[in-house]
N, C-alpha and C positions, 0 to 999 in steps of 0.2 A: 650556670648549671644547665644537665640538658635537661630534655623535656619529659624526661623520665621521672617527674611529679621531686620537685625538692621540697617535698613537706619537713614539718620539722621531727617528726616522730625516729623511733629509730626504726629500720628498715634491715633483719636481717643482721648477720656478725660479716664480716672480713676475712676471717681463720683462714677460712678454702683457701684464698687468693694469695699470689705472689709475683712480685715485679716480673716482666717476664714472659708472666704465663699466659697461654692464648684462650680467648674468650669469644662467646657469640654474645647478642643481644638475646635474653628469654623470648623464646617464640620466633625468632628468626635467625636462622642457623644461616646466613649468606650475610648477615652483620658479622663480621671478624674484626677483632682489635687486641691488640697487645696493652696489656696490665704494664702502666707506669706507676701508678702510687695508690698504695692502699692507708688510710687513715683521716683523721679528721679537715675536714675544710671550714678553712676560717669564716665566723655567721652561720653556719648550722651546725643542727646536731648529730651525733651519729656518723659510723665508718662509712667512707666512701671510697668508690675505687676510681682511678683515674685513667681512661683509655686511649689510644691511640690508635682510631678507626684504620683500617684498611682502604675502606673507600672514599676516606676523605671525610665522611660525615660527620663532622663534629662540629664545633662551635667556639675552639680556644686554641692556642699551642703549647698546654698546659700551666698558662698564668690566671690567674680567675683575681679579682678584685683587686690588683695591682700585686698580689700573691704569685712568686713562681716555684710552683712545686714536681715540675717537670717539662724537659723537655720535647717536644712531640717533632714528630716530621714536617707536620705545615704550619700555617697560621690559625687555619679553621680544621682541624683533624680532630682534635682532642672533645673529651668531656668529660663531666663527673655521672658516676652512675651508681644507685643502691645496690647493695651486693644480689638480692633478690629479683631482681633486675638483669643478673646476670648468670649465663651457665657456661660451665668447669669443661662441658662436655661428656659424651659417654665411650663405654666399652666398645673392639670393631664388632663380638657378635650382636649386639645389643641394637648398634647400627643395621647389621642385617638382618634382623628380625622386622626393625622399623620400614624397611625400603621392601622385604619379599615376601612379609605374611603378614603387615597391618591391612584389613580389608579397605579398600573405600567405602567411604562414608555416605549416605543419602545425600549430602549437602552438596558434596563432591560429584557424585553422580549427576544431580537433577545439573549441573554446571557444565554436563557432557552435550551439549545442543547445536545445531548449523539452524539454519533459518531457510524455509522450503522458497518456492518463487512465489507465494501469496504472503512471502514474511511474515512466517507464524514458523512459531519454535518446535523443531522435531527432535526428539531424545536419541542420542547415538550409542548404540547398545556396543560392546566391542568383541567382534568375533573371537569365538574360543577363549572367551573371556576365563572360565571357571579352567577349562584345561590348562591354560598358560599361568593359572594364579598357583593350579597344583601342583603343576611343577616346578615351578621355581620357589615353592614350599616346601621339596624336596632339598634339602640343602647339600646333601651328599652326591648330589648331581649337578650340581651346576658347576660352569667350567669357566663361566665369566661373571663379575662382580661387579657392576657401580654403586660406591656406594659416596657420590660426590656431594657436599655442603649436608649433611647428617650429623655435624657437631662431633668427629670422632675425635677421641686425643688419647685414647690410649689402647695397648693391645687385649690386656683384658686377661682372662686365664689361656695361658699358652696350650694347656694340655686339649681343653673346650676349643679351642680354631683347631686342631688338627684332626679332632675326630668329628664335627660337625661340617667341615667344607675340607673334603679330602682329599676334593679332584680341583681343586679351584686352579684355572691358568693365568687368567687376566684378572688384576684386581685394581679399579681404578677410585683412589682415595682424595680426588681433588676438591678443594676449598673445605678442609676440616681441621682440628686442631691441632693436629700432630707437630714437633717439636724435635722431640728426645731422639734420636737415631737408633737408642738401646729397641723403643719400641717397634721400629721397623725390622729391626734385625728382630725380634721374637716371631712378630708375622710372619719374613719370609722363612723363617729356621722351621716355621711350624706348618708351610705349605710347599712342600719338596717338588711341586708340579708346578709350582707357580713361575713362569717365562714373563712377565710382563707386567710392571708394578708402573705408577700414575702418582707422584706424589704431588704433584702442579698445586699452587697456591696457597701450600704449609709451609709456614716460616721455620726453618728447619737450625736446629744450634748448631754452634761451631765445634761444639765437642762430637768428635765419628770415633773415638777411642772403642772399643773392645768391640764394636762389630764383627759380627760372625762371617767364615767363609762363604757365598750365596752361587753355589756351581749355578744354580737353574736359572736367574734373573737373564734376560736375553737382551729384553729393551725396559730402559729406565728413564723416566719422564719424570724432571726437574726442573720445571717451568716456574720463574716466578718464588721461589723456592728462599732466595736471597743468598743462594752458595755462588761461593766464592772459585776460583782454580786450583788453588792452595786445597780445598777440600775436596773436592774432584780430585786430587792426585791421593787423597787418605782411599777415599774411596774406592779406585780401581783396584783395589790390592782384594777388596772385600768381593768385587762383581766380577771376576779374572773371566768371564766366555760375556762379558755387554755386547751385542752387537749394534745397537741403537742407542744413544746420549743424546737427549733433548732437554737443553740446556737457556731454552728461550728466557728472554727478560727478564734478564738477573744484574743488570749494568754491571757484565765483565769488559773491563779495556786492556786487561793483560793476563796473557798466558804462561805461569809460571810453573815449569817444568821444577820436579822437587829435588833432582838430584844432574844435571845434562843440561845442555843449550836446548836440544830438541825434547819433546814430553814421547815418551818411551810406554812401553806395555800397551794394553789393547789390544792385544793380537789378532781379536776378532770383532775389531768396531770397525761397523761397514759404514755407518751413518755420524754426522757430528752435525747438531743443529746447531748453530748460535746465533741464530734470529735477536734481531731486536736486543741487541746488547749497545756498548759504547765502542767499541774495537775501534780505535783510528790512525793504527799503524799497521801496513802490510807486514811488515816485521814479524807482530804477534803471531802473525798465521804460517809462517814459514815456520816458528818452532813444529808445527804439525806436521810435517811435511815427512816425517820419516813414520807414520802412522800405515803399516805396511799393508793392510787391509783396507784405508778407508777407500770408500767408492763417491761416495755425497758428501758435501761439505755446504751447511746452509750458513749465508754470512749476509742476509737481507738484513733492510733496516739499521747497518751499523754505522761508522762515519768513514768508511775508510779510502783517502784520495786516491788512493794510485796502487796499481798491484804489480807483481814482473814474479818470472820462475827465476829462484836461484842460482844466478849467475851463467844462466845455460849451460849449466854442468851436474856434476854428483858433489853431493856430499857427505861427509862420514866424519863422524868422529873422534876425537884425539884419547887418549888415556885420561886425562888431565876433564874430559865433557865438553870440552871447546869444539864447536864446530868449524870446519873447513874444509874447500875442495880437495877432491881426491878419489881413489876408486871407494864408490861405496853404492849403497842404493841410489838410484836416482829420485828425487821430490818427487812427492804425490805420484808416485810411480803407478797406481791403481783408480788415481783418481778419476772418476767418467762424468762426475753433475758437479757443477759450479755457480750456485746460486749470489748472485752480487747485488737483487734488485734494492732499487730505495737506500742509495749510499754517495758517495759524492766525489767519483770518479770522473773526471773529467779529462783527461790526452788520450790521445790515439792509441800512445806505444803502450798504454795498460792494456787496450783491448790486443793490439800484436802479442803481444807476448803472450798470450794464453797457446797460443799456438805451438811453444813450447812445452807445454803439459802434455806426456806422452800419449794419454788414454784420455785426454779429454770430447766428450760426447755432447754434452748439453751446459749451455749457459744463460744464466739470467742476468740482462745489463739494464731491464726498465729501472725510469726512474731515478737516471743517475744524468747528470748537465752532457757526460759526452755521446748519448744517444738521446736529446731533448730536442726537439724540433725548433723550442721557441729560441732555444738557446745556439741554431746551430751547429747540433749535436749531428752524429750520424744518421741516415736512414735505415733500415732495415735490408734494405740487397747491400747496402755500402758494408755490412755486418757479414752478411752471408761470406760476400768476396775476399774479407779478409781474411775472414777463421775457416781454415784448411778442411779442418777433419771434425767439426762440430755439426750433428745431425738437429741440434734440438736448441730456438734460439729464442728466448721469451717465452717458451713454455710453447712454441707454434715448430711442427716439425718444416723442416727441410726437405721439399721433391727435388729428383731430381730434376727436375725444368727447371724449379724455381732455383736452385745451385746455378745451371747455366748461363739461364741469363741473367742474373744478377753479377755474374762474373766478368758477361759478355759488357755489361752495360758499364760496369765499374772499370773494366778498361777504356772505354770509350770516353769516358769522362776525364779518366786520368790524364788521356790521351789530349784532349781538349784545355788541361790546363797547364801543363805541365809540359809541351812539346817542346817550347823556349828553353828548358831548361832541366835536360837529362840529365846533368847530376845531382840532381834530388829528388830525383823520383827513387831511387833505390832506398832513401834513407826516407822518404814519408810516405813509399807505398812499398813496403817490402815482397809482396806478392807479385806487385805489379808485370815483371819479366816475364815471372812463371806463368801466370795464366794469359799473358799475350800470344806467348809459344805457343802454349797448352791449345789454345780456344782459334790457333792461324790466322791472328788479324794483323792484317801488314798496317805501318803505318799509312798513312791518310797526306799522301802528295797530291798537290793539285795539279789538274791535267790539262795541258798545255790545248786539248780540242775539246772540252766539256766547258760551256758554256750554257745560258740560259735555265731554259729548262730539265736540261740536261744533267748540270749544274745541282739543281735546286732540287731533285727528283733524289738527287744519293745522299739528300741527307733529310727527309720524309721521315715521321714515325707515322703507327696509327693511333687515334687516342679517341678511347671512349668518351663521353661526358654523360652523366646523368645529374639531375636535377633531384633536388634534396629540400630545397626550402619551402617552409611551410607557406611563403606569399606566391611564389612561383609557382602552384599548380603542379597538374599530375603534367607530364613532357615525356614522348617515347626518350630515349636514349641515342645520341648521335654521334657514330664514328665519323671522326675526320683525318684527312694525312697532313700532317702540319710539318713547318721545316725545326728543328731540334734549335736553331740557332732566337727563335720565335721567345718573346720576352712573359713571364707569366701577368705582367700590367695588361700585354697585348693580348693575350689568352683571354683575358676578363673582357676584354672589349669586346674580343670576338664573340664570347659565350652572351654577350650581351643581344648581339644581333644575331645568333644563330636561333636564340630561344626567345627572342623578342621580348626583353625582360630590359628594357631600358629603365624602368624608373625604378628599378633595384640595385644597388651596389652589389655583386656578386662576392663570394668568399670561397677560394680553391682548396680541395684538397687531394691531397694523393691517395688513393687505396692501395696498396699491395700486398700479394697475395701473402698470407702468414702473417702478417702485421695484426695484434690485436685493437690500434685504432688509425686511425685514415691520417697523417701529417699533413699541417699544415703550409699553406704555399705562401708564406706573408712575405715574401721579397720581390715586389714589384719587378725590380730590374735583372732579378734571375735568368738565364736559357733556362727553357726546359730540360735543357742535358746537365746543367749546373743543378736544377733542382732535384734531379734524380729519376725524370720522366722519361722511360723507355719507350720503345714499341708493345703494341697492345697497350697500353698504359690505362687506367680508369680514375677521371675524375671528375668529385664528387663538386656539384657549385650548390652551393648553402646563398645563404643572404646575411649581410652585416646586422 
């Protein structure tokens, strides 16, 4: 039993409740669970309901005393609870009365305190307190709503929302009890202003039947929500001007268009979040691909290995829904941000290919094995130089310096390994030609009267070093010209004796510029040109 007192008395009736139905804990409206079983539990007396926390909290998987009366999502989610114990939920104006015209309490208040610099408690009054309490007192003026974890579940009198919040635009309803879809369709049918509805962390049913047409809805936020694609396509018919679908952590792995290869309508969704889903076929996303408006496509957090544009052509499809190349739109024809952080892409030709996305501007590849340092992965200018026409690369814009010379350097490199054996450099650096052209760098013959110094001088960078570690001391910073062909084991030695830090193991790392963190140098036997260390270069020496 939980600990919600299993006395034996009876505690309250059952009536209210039904499998199903969503529920808080009494007194704390952020406790959410689903009603699995209403009725007696074997060794007490009296109806009990049986719940399936949200957050986990519970104490069974609904077996109790070798009894199984339901099944629960985990092992420890579930518990038994007296009905009194639990609430139904209320109306949404009922809700907004609680959030914009319950006053604060003294108890509340005197809780309002910072601690001065003699550490004694000062009371923080809150500017324009009474003004700002009055007017969002005013209910017929207000024009934004939270009214998130308030215990809402239903809409209440239809005719009451429309004349009490008349101008409402943004109404944000996250972690409450809503369910029924019928009752979301009465809200927005009864607020004609409303552009922006929040329905994130209400378990929402599978029945969307008889929903109303919603012109005004603009952006719709379904986070966590437990919808499926299947209902997302009942959906769209209802929200015909969405421009915004956030659709976060709802473990979708498949996009099924309801009537076509590719998912069709949307005319006006600029944005498509699917953060934090299971997606782990590039495939899924390519049915999206004829979404003639979208501009953002979020796909962080999913599993998905490998990406490529369809078939580096158009597609269109047949009478029959079948898709196939031919004259028709070209994919993601409008596409410009391409979020891919935190997914498990690992080859090269996933990140060339994006280069085929006509309007692509901005990409996110943190996070994924083929730009992982420890792994190998690309560096950040190795990133710049391949993608053509991307301004915006990890969320760090792109200068034009920093385009140059990472193009400059990325040839250089290529140059260095790949000399033996021109015919593959076209197929594992597909840029390669164009920016050698582009940037006038001849190849790299050796010359029959440079020797020496001479020699050793044309292949010079200059490289910062600064000093990082916490045993190593404050140390100005020391440019040096070092030869590119120079090993990073040998670096370490040098930086050993440049900063007189011998009885420290040194630890290198790269900084470059736009990079949000500094790569590490753990391959002893790398060049510096292998490692990706230009001219100006800065690097960082830590301690093991």
């Amino acid at each position: 039993m939980d600990s919600e007192r299993s006395d034996t008395r009876e505690s309250g009736h059952g009536s209210e409740f039904r499998v199903g139905q969503r529920v808080h804990y009494a007194g704390d409206s952020r406790r959410i669970g689903s009603v699995k079983y209403v009725g007696p539990v074997e060794g007490y007396s009296g109806t009990w309901i049986g719940i399936d926390w949200d957050n986990g909290d519970g104490k069974h998987d609904g077996c109790h005393n070798g009894v199984r009366y339901f099944e629960a999502a985990g092992t420890t989610t579930a518990s038994f609870v007296r009905p009194h114990n639990l609430s139904v939920g209320i109306p949404l104006l009922q809700a907004l009365e609680l959030r914009y015209r319950t006053a604060s309490s003294k108890e509340e208040e005197d809780e309002m305190y910072v601690f001065s610099a003699s550490n004694k408690r000062v009371t923080v009054e809150l500017l324009g307190k009474e003004k700002i309490q009055n007017k969002l007192s005013h209910f017929e003026e207000l024009t934004s709503a939270s009214l998130s974890y308030l215990g809402v579940s239903s809409a209440g009198d239809p005719f009451h929302i429309s004349t009490t919040i008349p101008n409402l635009k943004e109404l944000d309803l996250t972690g409450n009890l809503l369910s029924e879809w019928e009752d979301v369709g009465i809200i927005c049918k009864e607020l004609p202003g409303l552009a922006v509805l929040n329905l994130s962390h209400n378990i929402m049913a599978h029945d969307i039947s008889g929903m109303p047409l919603l012109n005004n809805i603009q952006i719709l936020v379904l986070n966590h929500t437990g919808i499926s694609w299947k209902h997302v396509e009942i959906l769209k018919d209802s929200f015909p001007f969405i421009e915004e679908l956030h659709l976060v952590g709802n473990k979708l792995k498949e996009i099924t268009p309801s009537s076509s290869t590719f998912v069709k309508g949307f005319d006006s969704l600029h944005l498509l979040n699917l953060d934090d889903n299971c997606i782990d076929s590039w495939e899924e996303i390519v049915k999206l691909s004829q979404l003639k408006s979208l501009e953002q496509l979020f796909l962080n957090h999913n599993n998905l290995s490998c990406i490529w544009y369809p078939d580096h052509g158009t597609l269109h499809e047949t009478a029959n829904g079948d898709g196939c190349l031919g004259k028709g739109s070209k994919p993601f024809k409008n596409l410009h941000s391409l979020l891919l952080g935190n997914n498990n892409i690992k080859d090269v030709e996933s990140v060339d290919s994006l280069n085929y996305f006509p309007n692509l501007l901005e990409v996110r590849l943190s996070e994924n094995p083929v730009t992982d340092p420890v792994k190998s992965g690309l560096s950040r200018f190795v990133l710049v130089a391949r993608l053509a026409g991307v301004k915006i690369i990890n969320g760090s814009e792109i200068s034009p310096r920093e385009r140059k010379e990472s193009e400059i350097r990325y040839v250089r490199l290529v140059m260095s390994k790949c000399h033996e054996y021109p015919q593959e450099i076209d197929r594992l650096h597909p840029r390669f030609a164009e920016l050698k052209r582009y940037h006038g760098i001849d190849d790299e013959k050796p010359q029959s009267g440079a020797t020496g110094p001479q020699k050793m001088a044309a292949g010079l960078i200059s490289i910062t070093m600064k000093c990082i570690g916490a045993s190593i001391g404050e140390k100005p910073p020391l440019t040096k010209k070092l030869p590119v062909t120079i090993t990073v084991g040998k670096l370490k030695n040098l930086c050993e004796s440049f900063f007189n830090i011998r009885s420290i193991k040194p630890k290198l790392f790269l900084q470059e510029a736009g990079a949000p963190f500094p790569t590490l140098l753990d391959d002893d036997m790398a060049t510096l040109l292998d490692a990706g260390v230009g001219n100006e270069s800065t690097i960082l020496v830590d301690e093991e």
